[in-house]
N, C-alpha and C positions, 0 to 999 in steps of 0.2 A: 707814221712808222709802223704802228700794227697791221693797218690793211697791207703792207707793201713787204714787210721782213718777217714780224711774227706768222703771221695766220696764214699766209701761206706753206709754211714748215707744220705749223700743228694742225692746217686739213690733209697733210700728209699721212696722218695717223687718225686711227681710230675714233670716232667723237668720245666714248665713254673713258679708252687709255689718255685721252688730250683733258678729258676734266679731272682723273684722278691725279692726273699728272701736274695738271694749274693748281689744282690744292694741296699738295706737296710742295710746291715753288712758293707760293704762300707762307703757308702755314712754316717752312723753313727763313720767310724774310722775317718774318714776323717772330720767329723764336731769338733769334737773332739781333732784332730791334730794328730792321730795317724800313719798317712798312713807310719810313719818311720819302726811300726814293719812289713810290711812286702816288702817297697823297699827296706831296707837293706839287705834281705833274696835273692831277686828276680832280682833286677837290676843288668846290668852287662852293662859296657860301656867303649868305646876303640876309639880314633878316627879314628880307622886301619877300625871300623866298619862301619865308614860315609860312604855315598854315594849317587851320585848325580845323579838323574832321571829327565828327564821332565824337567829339570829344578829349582827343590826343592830338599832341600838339607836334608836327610834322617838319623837320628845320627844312626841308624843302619836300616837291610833293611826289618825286621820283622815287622807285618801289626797286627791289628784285623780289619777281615771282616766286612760287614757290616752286622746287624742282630744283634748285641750281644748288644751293646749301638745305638737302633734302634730309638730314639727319643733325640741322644744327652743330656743325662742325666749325664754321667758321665764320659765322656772322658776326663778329667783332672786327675781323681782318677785312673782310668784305665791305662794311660798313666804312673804312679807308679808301676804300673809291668815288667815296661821293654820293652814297645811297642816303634818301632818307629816312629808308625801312628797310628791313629786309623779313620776308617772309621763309618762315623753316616748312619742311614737311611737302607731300602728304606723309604723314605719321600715323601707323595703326597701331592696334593694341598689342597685338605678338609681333614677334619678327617674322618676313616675309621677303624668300628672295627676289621674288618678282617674276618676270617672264624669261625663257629661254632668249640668250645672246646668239647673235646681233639685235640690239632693243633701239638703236637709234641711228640714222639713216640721213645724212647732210644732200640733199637737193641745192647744190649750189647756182645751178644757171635761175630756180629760183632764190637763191637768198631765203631757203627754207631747212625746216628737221621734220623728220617724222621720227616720231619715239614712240615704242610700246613697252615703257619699260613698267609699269603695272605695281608701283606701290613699294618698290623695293624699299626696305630697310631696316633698323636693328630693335625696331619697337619705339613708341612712343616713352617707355620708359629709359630706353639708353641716353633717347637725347636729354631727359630732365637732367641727368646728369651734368651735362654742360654745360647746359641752359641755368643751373646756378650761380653761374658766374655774372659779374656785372656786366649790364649791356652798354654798350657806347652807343645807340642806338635803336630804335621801336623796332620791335619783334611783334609778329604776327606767329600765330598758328595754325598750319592745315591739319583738316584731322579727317581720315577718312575711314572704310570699313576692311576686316581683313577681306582676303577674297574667299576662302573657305567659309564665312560668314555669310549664311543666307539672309535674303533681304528681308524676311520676317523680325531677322533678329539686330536686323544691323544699328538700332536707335543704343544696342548695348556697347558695341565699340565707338560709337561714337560720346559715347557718355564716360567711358572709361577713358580714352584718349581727353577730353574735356578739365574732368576733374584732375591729372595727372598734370597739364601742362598751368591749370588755372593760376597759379603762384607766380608763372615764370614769364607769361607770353601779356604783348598790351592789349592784341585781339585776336577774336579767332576764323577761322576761315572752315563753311563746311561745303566741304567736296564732296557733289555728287554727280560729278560732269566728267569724269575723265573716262574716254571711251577702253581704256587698257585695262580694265576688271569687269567682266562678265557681268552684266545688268545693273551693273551701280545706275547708267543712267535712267534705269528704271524710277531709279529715286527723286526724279525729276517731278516725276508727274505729280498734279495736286493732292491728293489725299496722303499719299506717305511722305511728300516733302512736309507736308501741314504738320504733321504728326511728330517728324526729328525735331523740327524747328519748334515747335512749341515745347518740347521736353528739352530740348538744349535751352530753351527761356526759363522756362521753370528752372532747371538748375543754376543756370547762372544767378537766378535769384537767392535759391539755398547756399550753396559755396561762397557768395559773396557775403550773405547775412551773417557767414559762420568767420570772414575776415577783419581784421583791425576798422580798416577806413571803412571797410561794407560797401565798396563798390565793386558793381556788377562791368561787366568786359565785353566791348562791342562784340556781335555777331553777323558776320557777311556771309553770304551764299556766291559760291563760283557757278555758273551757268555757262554750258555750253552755246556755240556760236550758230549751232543746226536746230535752235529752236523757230519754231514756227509764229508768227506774229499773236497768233491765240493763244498759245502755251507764255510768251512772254508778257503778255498781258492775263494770263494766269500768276505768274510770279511775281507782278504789281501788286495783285490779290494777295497772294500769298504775304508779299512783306506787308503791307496793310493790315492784315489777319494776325501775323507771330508778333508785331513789333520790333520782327531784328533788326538790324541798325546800316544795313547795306547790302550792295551789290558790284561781285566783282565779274566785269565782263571784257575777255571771255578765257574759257580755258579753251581747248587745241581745234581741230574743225574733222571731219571725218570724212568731209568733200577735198574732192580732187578737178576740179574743174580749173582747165584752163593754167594747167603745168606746164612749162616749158622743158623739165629734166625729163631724162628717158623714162620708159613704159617698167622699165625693172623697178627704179625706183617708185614712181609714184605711184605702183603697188601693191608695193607695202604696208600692210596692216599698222594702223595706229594712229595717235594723233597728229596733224599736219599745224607746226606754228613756225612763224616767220611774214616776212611779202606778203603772202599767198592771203594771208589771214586779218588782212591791215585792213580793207573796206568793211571786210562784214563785220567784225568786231564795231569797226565807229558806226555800222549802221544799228547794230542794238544798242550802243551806248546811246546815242540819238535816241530811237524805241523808247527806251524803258525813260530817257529823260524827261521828255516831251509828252508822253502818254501819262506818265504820273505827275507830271507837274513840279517836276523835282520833290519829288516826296522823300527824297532819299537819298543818299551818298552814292558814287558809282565809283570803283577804282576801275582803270580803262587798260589793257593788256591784249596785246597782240598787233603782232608786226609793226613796232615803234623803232624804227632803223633811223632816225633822224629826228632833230628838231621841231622840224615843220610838222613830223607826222604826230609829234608829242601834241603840238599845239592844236592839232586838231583834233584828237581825242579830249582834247581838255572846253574844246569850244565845241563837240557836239553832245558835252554834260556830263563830264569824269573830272569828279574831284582831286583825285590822284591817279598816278600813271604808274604801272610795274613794264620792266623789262625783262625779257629773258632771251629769245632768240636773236632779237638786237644787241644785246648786250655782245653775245657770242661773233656774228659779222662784224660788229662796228667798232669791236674793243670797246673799254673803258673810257676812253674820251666822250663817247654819247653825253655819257653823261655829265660833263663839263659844255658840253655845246648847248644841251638842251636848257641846261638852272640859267645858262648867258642869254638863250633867247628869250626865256621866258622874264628875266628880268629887264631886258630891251624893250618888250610889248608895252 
């Protein structure tokens, strides 16, 4: 019913007015006490589905990425569709409106988005806010750097954003992969990734020493899909070197190869997730699995429009799956077809 009635009406509009507009319809069931009409539709739950990562215990191992509930607005309602995570953020330290609109750009003959929407949102501080409430659901944390923040300095927002959410989130997620802020991906390369990631360890050590139970809160790194087989096999190194606890691959791709939408769109500046982005992501997930020997957790993200394409993210070495551009084509139901296949396997 959604590919055929909804989503037809709401690619009629805007992608940014069609998201503020779904978390209003939300957040209005949900005040209301409604969110029963469409968990009973949507959720599907087995405890064949649990599973345990990191250390945190997962009721199933389907994710929403970060971007979609980017200010912790509504990951309790959200979590009524059958998620078994949801990730908030990216989150910086100040507020930051982000880039000049239009920021996001639907490629539908591929089954794709390009966004440049660059960090937008109301500070890492507004959403602690919310984020005091109880969760019905693991919460992740992306934290990334303002953009006025040169890269000299950037290990200080990201430490600021850290210590802010440490209370509230079950892990955290550090973003240095998103092509819509000027040199972030700079921060990829080995010596200044070595250098956050060991000060985000250190501190997670301090801040948890200073907590009741004294535990410390996984750390994953999001990695772009245009790294190079040497650079990714730098980032083995890397995690081997910090000890942080994961890898989430991938965020958006900045190649355009082999687009079937016209030439206006495909463009456009930004990053490319959806279809488009579905082989090269399982090909690094594969990469980093195989080349480390499973040394380490992989959450697997991009272009998962289907079952099938879950299950093979998960059989070429991702221990969890995030949705975000799939979620947006395929509706909600994805993720009722995907916990049914994978408990069929």
């Amino acid at each position: 019913m959604y590919k055929i009635l909804v989503r037809p009406i709401l690619f009629l509009m805007d992608p940014e007015m069609v998201h503020h507009l779904t978390f209003s319809m939300i957040r209005i069931l949900g005040k209301l006490g409604l969110t029963s009409l469409y968990k009973s539709a949507f959720v599907f739950e087995d405890k064949a589905l649990e599973k345990e990562v990191f250390g945190l215990r997962f009721k199933n191992p389907i994710g929403l990425a970060a971007g979609f509930d980017k200010e912790a607005n509504l990951f309790n309602e959200l979590s009524d569709f059958g998620f078994g995570f949801i990730e908030i953020g990216t989150l910086t330290p100040k507020p930051q409106s982000g880039n000049p609109k239009k920021r996001i750009f639907r490629l539908k003959a591929d089954e794709a988005l390009i966004n440049r929407m660059g960090f937008n949102n109301k500070g890492v501080f507004d959403a602690v806010d919310r984020l005091k409430k109880k969760h019905k659901v693991l919460i992740g944390g992306n934290i990334g750097k303002n953009k006025v923040t040169p890269n000299d300095e950037a290990i200080k927002d990201y430490l600021i954003c850290f210590d802010a959410l440490f209370p509230h989130v079950d892990y955290f997620v550090v973003n240095v992969s998103s092509p819509n802020t000027p040199g972030l991906r700079e921060l990829q390369d080995k010596e200044p990734l070595t250098a956050l990631l060991k000060e985000l360890k250190n501190e997670n050590r301090k801040v948890a020493a200073s907590q009741s139970n004294g535990a410390e809160k996984p750390i994953l790194l999001k990695i772009a899909p245009d790294l190079t087989d040497d650079q990714l096999l730098d980032i083995i190194k890397i995690v081997e070197n910090t000890k942080i606890d994961g890898i989430i691959a991938t965020n958006t791709t900045i190649a355009r190869e082999g687009l079937k939408s016209n030439l206006f769109l495909t463009e456009e500046k930004g990053g490319l997730s959806g279809k488009p982005l579905k082989d090269r992501s399982t090909e690094v997930i594969r990469f980093l699995s195989e080349k480390s020997n499973k040394a380490f957790p992989i959450i697997g993200v991009g272009g998962i429009h289907s079952a099938e394409d879950a299950i093979e993210k998960l059989e070429a070495g991702a221990d969890l799956i995030q949705l975000y551009t799939g979620f947006i084509y395929e509706g909600p139901a994805l993720i009722k077809r995907i916990n049914k296949a994978l408990l069929a396997k």
